[in-house]
N, C-alpha and C positions, 0 to 999 in steps of 0.2 A: 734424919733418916739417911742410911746411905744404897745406894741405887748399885746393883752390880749389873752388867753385859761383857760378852765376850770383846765387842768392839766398838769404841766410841769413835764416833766422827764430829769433830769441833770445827762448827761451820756448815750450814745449810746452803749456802752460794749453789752456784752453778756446779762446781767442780764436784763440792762435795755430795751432793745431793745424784749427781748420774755415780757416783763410785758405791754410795748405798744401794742404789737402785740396781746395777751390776753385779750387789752382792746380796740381791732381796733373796735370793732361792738357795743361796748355800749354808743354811740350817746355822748360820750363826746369830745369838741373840745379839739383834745392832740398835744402839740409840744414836741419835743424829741432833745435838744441841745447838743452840743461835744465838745471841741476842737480842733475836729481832721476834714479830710478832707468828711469821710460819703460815699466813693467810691467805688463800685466795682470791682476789676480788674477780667480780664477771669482768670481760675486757669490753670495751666499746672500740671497732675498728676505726671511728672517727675523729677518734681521742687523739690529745698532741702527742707528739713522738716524743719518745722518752729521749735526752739529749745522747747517754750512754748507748753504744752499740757495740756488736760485734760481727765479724764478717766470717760465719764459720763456713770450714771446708767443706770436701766431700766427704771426708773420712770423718768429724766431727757431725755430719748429717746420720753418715750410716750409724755408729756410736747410741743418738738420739732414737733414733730411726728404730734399731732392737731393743732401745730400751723402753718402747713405746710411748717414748716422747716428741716425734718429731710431728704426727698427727695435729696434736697440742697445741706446738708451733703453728702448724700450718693454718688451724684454724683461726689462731688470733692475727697476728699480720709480720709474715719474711718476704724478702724484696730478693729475686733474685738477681744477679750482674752475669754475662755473658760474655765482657767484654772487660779487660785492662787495660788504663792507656797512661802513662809515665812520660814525664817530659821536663826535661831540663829547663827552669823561668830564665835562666843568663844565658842561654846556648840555641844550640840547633839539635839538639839531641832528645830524640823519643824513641819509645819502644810500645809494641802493641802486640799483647798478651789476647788470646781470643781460646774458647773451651771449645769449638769445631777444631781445630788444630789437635785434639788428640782424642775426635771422637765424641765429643761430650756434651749435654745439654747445657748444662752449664759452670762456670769457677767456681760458684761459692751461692751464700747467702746472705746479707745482712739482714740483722735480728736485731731488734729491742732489746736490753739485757734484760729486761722485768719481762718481757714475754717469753723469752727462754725459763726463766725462774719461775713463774708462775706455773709454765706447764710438764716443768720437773718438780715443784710441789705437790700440784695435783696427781701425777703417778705418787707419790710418797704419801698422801693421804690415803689414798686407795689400796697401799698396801699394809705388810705388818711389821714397814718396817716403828721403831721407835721413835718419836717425834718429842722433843723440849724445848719449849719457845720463849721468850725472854730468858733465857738462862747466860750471864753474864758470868765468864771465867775470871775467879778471883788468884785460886793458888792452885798448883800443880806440886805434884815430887812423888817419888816413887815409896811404893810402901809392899814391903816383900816382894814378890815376881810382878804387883801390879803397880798399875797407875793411881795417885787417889788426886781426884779435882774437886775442889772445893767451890761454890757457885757462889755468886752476890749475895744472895739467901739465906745462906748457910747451908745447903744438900750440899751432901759430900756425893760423887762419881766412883764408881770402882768398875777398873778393867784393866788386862793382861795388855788391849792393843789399844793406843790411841793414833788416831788418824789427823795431822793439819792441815783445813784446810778452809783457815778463816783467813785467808785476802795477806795483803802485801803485809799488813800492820800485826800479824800473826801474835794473836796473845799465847799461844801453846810454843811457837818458836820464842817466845823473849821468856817466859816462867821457866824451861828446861835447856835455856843459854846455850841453843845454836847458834852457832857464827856461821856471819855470813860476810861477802864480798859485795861492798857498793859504789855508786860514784854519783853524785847528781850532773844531769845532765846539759843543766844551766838556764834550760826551757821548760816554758809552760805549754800546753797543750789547751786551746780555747777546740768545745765541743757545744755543739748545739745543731737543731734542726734548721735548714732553710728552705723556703719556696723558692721556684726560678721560674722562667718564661719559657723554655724551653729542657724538651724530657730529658732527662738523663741515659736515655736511650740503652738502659741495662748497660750499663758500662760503670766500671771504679775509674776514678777518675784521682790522678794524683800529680800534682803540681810540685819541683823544688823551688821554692823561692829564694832568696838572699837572706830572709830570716827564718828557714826552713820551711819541711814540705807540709804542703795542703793538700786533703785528700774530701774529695766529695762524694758521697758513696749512697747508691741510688737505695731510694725508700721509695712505698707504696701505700698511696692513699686517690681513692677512683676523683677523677675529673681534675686533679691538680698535679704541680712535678713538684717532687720533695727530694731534697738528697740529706743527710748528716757528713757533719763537717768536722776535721780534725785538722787542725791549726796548729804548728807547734812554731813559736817564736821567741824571742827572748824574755825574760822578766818584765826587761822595762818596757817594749812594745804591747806584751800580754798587758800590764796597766793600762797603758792609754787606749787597748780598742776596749777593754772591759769597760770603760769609763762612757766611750763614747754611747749616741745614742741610736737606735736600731738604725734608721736612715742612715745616719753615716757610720756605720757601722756596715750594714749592708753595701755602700761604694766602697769602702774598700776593702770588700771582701771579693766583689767583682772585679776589680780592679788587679788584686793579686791572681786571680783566679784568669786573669784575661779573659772575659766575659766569655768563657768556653759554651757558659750554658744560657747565654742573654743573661738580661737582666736582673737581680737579687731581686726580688720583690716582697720579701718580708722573710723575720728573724724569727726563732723563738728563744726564751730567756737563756743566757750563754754559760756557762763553768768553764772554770778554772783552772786544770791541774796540774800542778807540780810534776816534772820527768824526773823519775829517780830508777836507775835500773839494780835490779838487787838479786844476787844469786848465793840460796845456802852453800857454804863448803860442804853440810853431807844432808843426803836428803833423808838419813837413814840412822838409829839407835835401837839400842833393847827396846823393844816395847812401842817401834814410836818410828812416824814416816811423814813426811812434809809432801804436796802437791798442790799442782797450782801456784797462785801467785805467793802462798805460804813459804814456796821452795824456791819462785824466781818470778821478777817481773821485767818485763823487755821493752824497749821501746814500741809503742802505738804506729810506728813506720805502715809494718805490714798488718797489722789486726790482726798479729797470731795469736796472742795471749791466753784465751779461752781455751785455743785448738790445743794448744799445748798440755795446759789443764786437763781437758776432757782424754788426752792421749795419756795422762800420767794417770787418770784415773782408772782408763782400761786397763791399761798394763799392771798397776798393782792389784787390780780386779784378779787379772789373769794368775797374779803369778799366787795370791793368798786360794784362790780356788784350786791349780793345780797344787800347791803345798798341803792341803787341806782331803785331798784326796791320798794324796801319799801317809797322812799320820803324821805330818810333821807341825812341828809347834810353830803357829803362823807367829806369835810376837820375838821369836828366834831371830837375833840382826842377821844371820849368816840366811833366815828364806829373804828378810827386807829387801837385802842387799841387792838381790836378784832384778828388784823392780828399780833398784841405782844404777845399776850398770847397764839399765836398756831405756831409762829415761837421763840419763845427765848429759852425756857426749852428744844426743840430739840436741838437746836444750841448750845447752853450751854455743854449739855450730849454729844455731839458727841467734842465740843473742851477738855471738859476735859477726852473724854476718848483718845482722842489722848494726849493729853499729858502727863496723867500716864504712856502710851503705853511708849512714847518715854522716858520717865523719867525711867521707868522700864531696859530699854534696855541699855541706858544709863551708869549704877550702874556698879561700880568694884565691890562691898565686891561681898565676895564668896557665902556667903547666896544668897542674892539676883539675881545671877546669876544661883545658883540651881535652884529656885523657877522660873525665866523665861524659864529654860530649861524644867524642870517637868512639867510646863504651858502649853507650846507649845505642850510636848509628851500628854497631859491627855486630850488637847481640839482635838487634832488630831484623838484620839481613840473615840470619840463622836461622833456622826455623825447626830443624832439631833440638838446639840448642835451648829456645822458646818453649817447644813440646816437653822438653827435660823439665823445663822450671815449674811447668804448668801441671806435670805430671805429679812432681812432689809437693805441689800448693793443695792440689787435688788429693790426697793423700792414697794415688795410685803406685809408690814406691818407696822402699824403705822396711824397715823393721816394723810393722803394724803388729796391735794389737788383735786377737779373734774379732772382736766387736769392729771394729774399725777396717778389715778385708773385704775386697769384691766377695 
């Protein structure tokens, strides 16, 4: 049997699931396929932390927030942070970012990714939009003006527009051979929850060490201090602390960490992943738009990667809604294009400033370890300059999407 809609969306993630959701009301027939099960479970606030986070903006809250999803969130468990604090592990150099500096309760949130996901499903259940759960993409290719996708199954797909936006490994970008631009990074990234003795004080906490930076980023759970931790270090040191066992694992995680927060006082089970940064050359063809980590993934530096996402998502929201009003043929490359040219140059500028960032940090010679030191003390003593950074982490500046504006 084959299944027609005007717009398929491949991948139910985070990403894709607010871009359905953004386009629940503009009268087009949308299905939204996965490979995965598409299911709700009750949450229990007690529950271990899921070791994946993300640390979304303000403009990734607001985003949530109209699509009456951020409620959701807030019901199951988001940790807020107040406070930034960066500091050079070989040096004398920190910097301290704070959301009173330009008015604001607070920087950001960290989130659980399954609690974000969970309660962008739940609006997706609740509406009309289209839902296919286990459906595994086998072939893709274009068949007259549309797309035909053939499923594990055998259900063949038909649509004029398909949407990517199933994660780094994107089966919709390798079936219709987008190129893309990548490099591995050389590190792994060790993630997992920790307990400390003392609270994290709403504060992200982010260390450079000599085999890169550690970031402890507060979580919330009543009567104890939790933070999730993103670790990135080389291959062969990612082995041997994976190996190690929770105690000694937890010293020297305090140890790198200079007991900022006392004592490690217990692990939960740790992952592993691979740095690999990857960005499509287009995000955009007849028929066919890439978003999210489908179109680019960036270093875990700053936790942008979501905000990114969810920003790629409003903006082709925006631009297929105003096309759609005008009469124009939304799978036309020439409307896509529209949502290329106001997400790439962003995405670009924030990938390559993280990875000067982390390339700077990086460096033995001694020059360039002066200069990150003297870096950190001169933008520290700025406090415009601070308000600036803060203002566009905040997503109070810049080309915003409707959904994403004060």
């Amino acid at each position: 049997m084959e299944t027609r809609a005007d717009l398929l969306i491949v991948g139910a993630g985070m990403v894709g699931s607010a871009l359905a959701l953004a386009l629940q009301d503009s009268g087009l027939e949308i299905l939204v396929l996965d490979g995965g099960p598409l299911s709700v479970k009750p949450f229990d606030p007690q529950s271990a932390f899921e070791p994946r986070v993300s640390a979304l903006s303000a403009a990734s809250q607001r985003i949530l927030d109209r699509l009456n999803v951020w409620d959701g969130i807030a019901a199951r468990r988001a940790s807020p942070y107040r406070e930034m604090q960066v500091w050079d592990g070989s040096g004398t150099g920190q910097v301290h970012f704070s959301a009173a500096s330009v008015h604001a309760d607070v920087l950001g949130h960290i989130v659980e990714n399954r609690v974000i996901q969970e309660a962008l499903l739940e609006r997706l259940h609740d509406s009309d939009i289209g839902l296919l759960a286990n459906a595994r993409l086998e072939q893709m290719r274009r068949s007259g003006d549309d797309w035909l996708l053939t499923l594990a199954d055998g259900r063949t797909l038909r649509a004029p527009l398909v949407i990517a936006a199933d994660g780094a490994n994107s089966a919709v970008r390798r079936l219709t051979g987008c190129a893309t631009r990548e490099w591995d990074y050389l590190h792994h990234a060790i993630v997992t929850s920790v307990r400390t003795a003392d609270s994290h004080q709403h504060t992200a906490w982010q260390r450079f060490t000599e085999e890169g930076p550690l970031a402890f980023l507060p979580l919330e759970r009543e009567g104890e201090h939790w933070c999730s931790i993103v670790w990135s270090v080389t291959p062969t040191e990612a082995q041997r602390l994976m190996a190690l066992g929770d105690d000694e694992f937890c010293r020297d995680l305090e140890k790198a960490f200079e007991g900022r927060l006392g004592t490690v006082l217990s692990a939960d089970p740790r992952l592993c992943v691979p740095l690999r940064q990857r960005h499509a050359k287009r995000y955009v063809a007849e028929g066919l738009a890439l978003i999210g980590d489908a179109a680019h993934t960036i270093h875990p530096l700053a936790g942008q990667g979501v905000n990114l996402g969810f920003l790629d998502a409003a903006v082709l929201a925006e631009v297929l809604l105003h096309a759609a009003s005008r009469g124009e043929r939304l799978a036309d490359v020439r409307v896509l294009s529209r949502f290329e040219r106001r997400r790439m140059p962003h995405n670009l500028a924030l990938m390559a400033a993280m990875e000067g960032l982390e390339r700077l940090f990086q460096a033995d010679p001694l020059p360039l370890r002066w200069l990150r030191n003297t870096g950190l003390k001169w933008v520290d003593n700025l406090p415009e300059a601070k308000a600036m950074f803060v203002r566009q982490a905040l997503g109070l500046s810049g080309d915003l999407p409707e959904l994403a504006r004060l």
